[in-house]
C-alpha positions, 0 to 999 in steps of 0.5 A: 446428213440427218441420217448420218447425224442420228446415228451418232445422236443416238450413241452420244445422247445428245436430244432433251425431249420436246425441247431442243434440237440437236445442236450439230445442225438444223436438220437432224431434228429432236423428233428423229433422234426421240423416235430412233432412241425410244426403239433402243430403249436409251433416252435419258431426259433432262440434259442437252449435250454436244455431238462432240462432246463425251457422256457423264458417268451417269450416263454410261450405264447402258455402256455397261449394262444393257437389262437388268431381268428379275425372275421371281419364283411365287407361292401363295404365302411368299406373295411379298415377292412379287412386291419385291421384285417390282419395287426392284424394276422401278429402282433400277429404271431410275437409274436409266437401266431397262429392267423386267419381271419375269415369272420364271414359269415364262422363262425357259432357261435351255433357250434364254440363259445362254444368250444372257451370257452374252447380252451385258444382262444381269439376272436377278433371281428372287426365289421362295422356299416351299414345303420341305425345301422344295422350289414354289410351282412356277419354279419346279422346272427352272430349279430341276433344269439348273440342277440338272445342267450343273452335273450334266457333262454334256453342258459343260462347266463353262455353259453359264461363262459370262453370267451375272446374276444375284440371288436374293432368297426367301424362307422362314428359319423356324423350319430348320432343316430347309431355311432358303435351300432354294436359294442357296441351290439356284446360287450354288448351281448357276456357281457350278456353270461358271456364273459370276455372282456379283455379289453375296446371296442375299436371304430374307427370313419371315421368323421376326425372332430372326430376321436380321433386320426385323422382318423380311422387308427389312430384309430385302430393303438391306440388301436391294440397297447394296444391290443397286450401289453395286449395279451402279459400280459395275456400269462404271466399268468393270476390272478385266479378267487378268489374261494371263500377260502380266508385264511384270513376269510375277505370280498371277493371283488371278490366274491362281484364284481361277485355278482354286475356282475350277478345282471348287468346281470340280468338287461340287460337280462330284458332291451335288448334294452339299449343302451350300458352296463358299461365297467366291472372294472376287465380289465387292460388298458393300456391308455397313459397319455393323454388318461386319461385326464378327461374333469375336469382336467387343461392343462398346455400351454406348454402341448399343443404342446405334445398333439398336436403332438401325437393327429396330424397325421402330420401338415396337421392336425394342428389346425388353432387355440387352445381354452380352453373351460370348461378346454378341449381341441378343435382343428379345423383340417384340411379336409383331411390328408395324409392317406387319400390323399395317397389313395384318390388323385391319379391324384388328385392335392390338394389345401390347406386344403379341396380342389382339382383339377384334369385333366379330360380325356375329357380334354386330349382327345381333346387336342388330337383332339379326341372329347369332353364330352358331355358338349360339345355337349350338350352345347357348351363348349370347354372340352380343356379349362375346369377346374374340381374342388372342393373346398369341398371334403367333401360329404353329401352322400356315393353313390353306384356308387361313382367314388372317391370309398369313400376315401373323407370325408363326413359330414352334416355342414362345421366344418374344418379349411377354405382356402380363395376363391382366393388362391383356384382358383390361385392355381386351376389354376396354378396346371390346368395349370402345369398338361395341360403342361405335354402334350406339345410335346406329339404325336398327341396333337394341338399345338392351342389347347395346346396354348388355354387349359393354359387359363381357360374358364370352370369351373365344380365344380363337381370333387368330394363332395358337392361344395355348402357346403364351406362357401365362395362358392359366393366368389368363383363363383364371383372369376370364373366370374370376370376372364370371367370363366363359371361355372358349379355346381354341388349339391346333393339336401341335402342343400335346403336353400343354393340353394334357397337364398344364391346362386349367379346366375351360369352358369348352375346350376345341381341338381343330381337325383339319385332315384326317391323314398325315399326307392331307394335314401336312398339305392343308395345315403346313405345321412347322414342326417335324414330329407335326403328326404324333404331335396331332396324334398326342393331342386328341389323346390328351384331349380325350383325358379332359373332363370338361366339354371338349370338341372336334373342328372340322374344316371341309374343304371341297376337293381337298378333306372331304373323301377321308370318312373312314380316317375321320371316324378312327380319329374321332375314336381316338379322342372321344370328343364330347362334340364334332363341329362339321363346317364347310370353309369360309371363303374370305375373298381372292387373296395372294396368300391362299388358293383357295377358290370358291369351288372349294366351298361346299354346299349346305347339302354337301355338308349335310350329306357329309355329316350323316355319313360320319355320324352313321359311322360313329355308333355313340354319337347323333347330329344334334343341330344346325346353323344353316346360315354358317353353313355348319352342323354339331354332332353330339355323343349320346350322353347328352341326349336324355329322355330323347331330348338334347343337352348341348346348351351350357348352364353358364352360372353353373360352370363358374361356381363349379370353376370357382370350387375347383380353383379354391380346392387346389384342383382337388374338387373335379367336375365333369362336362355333364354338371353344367349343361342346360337344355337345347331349345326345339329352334337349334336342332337339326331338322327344325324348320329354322334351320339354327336361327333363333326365332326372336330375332329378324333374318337379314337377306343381302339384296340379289343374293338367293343363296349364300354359300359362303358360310360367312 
């Protein structure tokens, strides 16, 4: 009795955990029926029912659908979807139905995918799209095996009958010619074997501009909604498949849109390369009113603030302003948005709309009378007084090495709503200010330098994204030279016509150089533009045009740039940079948004050793310092070594009177990189015994560290 009554127990749910027994009888017992169903993966807690008695709608979901299973395709900077994927699982769990995360490098689908045909499953697939439209690491053989089997005879075009799947891609729009090609591919071809997609691809777009709902998230939570509401539709029942015996004798419009389906078919098997099929009729959406707004149809005014409100994340997006254009739709949004700032502004301080600025730890360092950065060594400047900033966060590039782990908007042309220079710089400032005021009081820090870190002298813009890119960007450094501020810039050589025509003399202008090859830029560097190469090629060429200092920044990057010597020396002649930085890449800890370990950091020697052979290579330039503890050494041109003696320093009282005379000419008065430059102290040159560290101040050694490679 107890046997034959589990049995059915566990086809009717009839047992509330550690609390009832069954209520057919005394011996089937609620601790063989928990047992029994914990196997089965079909426990549902909360309700005590009758063995006789039918099971609620809400709990026939296993009837319908036995697992869901998500497989996610990951890159280092698609890390949100593994995020995504588990949110999804926990979701679905909720509603009784089983679900995994697979990492399709684990999932071989020649031996799994048929079986899920048959196993009321449903695949989830959470695909990213990498460089040049290609499928992540983990998802190359899975991507290569479907497009293989969708054109391969030998399968068939039925071999995925009886699949129902999902697909919900990611990519970033400003990369034109391969927006989620991966996930239209997977979609197209699990189509093409006669997988029924159970509703409309979903895509997440990275470029806010874009996004549909304001950023990726958003993205995935608009569409994780409508996945679940028909999750929960499909496990109330599913209409059959007409059969062909309609009763009434008529058409059959199913047999007919089947028919329409297997000739789609046919043609995409003979046109593989096409770049995405049409959406199949037959599945269910469950778009808001919003979402079914076709470009041709009118919007009230007072339908604005809705839209608006439902499309914003919150009144960081609002629009600066509203058109109706064609009668659609356009908002200017803001650059960033709290998402992003809650995972990209840690220390951060932001500044309007698409600007920040943050405190630097050589700041903090020599306010404790610790040593500098290498600027200091290198060029004179007092690291306490410094300022970094930004007024774009935005980047043109998605480097490897990226020490903002890519939380920071990227895009080609400036296309947000935009802040006014002088309200950056105050609030700069001002938040400058309030973080350097944090430290008064605390043990060990100056009371001079507290007292002289409040007034700015330095300005680096280089904290993060690509600087040169916000339109106001001469206003900007007029701003930092009216005030007697220097100005540090800081560009990624994809923005040739900006550097050579429309940039106001700087400070010191940089140029970072991170390969020396096209194949190894587009590898570390990941630009966004087409043409990324010519673009990095005008640029050192207009950078050899200035006639202020200019510099070189190398990035070493163990196993990675540090073979191209004889590449680099060509690209040096190309420019004739008055400075080539050399630095071994920092390393900012384990992040899912990089690959980089700490095997790819070089040693202080290997730098070294780096260094010297570039310079024997480079006949007008010498190594001129070195800051040991950044693990970085500056080689100079020739011209600034006079009498044997180095001039590297800045002479900074110089440059802004010349600024001034310049600004006050019209451009008319000129001036060169030699008329400001102040001699470098015996301390800062390469080979001195302190190695770059200013002998006034107190080297701090963390405690059980004997040698720090980092170069942090």
């Amino acid at each position: 009795l107890c046997f034959l009554h589990v049995w059915k127990c566990t086809q009717l749910i009839s047992c509330h955990l550690l609390k009832s027994e069954c209520l057919h009888g005394p011996f089937c017992t609620h601790l063989h029926v928990l047992q029994y169903m914990m196997r089965k993966k079909m426990l549902v807690m909360g309700q005590t029912l009758n063995c006789s008695q039918g099971l609620p709608d809400w709990q026939l979901l296993h009837a319908k659908i036995n697992t869901l299973r998500c497989l996610i395709s990951i890159t280092f900077d698609s890390w949100f979807v593994q995020g995504f994927a588990n949110e999804l699982s926990e979701e679905v769990n909720t509603l009784g139905i089983p679900a995994e995360v697979i990492d399709m490098k684990d999932y071989d689908p020649d031996d799994q995918l048929a079986d899920e045909c048959v196993s009321k499953s449903v695949c989830v697939f959470l695909v990213a799209t990498y460089t040049d439209g290609q499928p992540t690491e983990n998802a190359e053989w899975f991507c290569k095996w479907l497009e293989e089997a969708s054109t391969d005879f030998r399968y068939g075009k039925t071999y995925l009958k009886g699949l129902r799947y999902a697909v919900f891609g990611l990519g970033n729009s400003v990369y034109v010619g391969h927006y989620n090609t991966v996930g239209k591919n997977v979609d197209k071809w699990l189509w093409m074997l006669s997988g029924k997609r159970i509703m409309t691809r979903g895509e997440g777009d990275c470029n806010v501009v874009k996004s549909r709902n304001g950023s990726v998230q958003a993205d995935f939570q608009a569409w994780k909604v409508k996945f679940v509401n028909r999750l929960q539709a499909l496990a109330r029942g599913e209409k059959k498949s007409c059969n062909g015996n309609c009763k009434t004798g008529g058409s059959c419009k199913n047999k007919k849109k089947e028919k329409q389906e297997e000739e789609e078919r046919a043609a995409a098997q003979n046109n593989s390369s096409e770049e995405e099929l049409i959406e199949s009729s037959s599945d269910e959406e469950e778009s808001g009113p919003s979402d079914e707004k076709k470009s041709g149809s009118v919007v009230d005014m007072e339908d604005l603030g809705n839209i608006m409100n439902k499309n914003m994340v919150s009144p960081l997006l609002s629009a600066e302003y509203v058109v109706l254009h064609q009668k659609a739709v356009y908002s200017y949004k803001a650059l960033f948005f709290p998402r992003c700032s809650l995972s990209f502004c840690a220390g951060y301080k932001l500044i309007g709309s698409h600007s920040g600025v943050k405190l630097c730890r050589w700041t903090k360092s020599m306010l404790r009378g610790r040593g500098g950065c290498y600027k200091h060594t290198f060029y004179g400047i007092e690291s306490h007084r410094c300022m970094e900033t930004t007024p774009s966060l935005a980047c043109a590039n998605k480097c490897v090495f990226c020490w903002r782990h890519h939380t920071n908007p990227v895009g080609t042309e400036w296309r947000w709503k935009m802040d006014p220079a002088e309200k950056i710089l105050q609030d700069a400032v001002e938040k400058h200010q309030s973080m350097i005021r944090q430290f008064r009081g605390v043990p060990g820090v100056k009371p001079e330098r507290y007292e002289e870190g409040l007034s700015v002298k330095h300005c680096a813009l280089s904290l993060v994204g690509e600087p040169i890119m916000y339109p106001e960007i001469n206003a900007f450094i007029r701003l930092l030279h009216f005030y007697r501020i220097s100005s540090f810039l800081v560009t990624n050589a994809q923005f040739p016509q900006e550097i050579r025509y429309d940039l106001v003399p700087v400070t010191q202008l940089y140029v970072s150089v991170d390969a020396s090859t096209k194949d190894s830029l587009k590898k570390i560097d990941r630009p966004l533009f087409k043409d990324f190469w010519p673009r990095f090629l005008d640029s050192l060429r207009a950078l050899g045009e200035k006639r202020q200092r200019t510099v070189y920044r190398l990035t070493l990057v163990k196993a990675w740039n540090v073979e191209e010597m004889q590449a680099y020396s060509e690209l040096i002649a190309l420019g004739q940079p008055d400075f080539i930085e050399v630095k071994g890449v920092t390393y900012c800890g384990e992040s899912s948004a990089s690959s980089l370990t700490m095997a790819n950091v070089p040693w202080h020697q290997e730098v070294v050793a780096f260094v010297q052979q570039l310079a024997d290579m480079l006949p007008q330039y010498e190594i001129a310092c070195e800051h040991e503890h950044s693990n970085c050494l500056l080689i100079a041109h020739t011209k600034f070594k006079v009498d044997g003696e180095w001039w590297t320093w800045i002479d900074y009282e110089r440059f802004q009177e010349l600024a001034k005379a310049h600004e006050e000419s019209g451009g008319q008065q000129s001036f060169s990189a030699l008329d400001y430059v102040a001699k470098t102290p015996s301390w800062a040159l390469f080979g001195a015994q302190e190695q770059g560290f200013d002998p006034t101040d107190t080297r701090f050694q963390r405690r059980n560290k004997t040698k720090d490679i980092s170069g942090c």
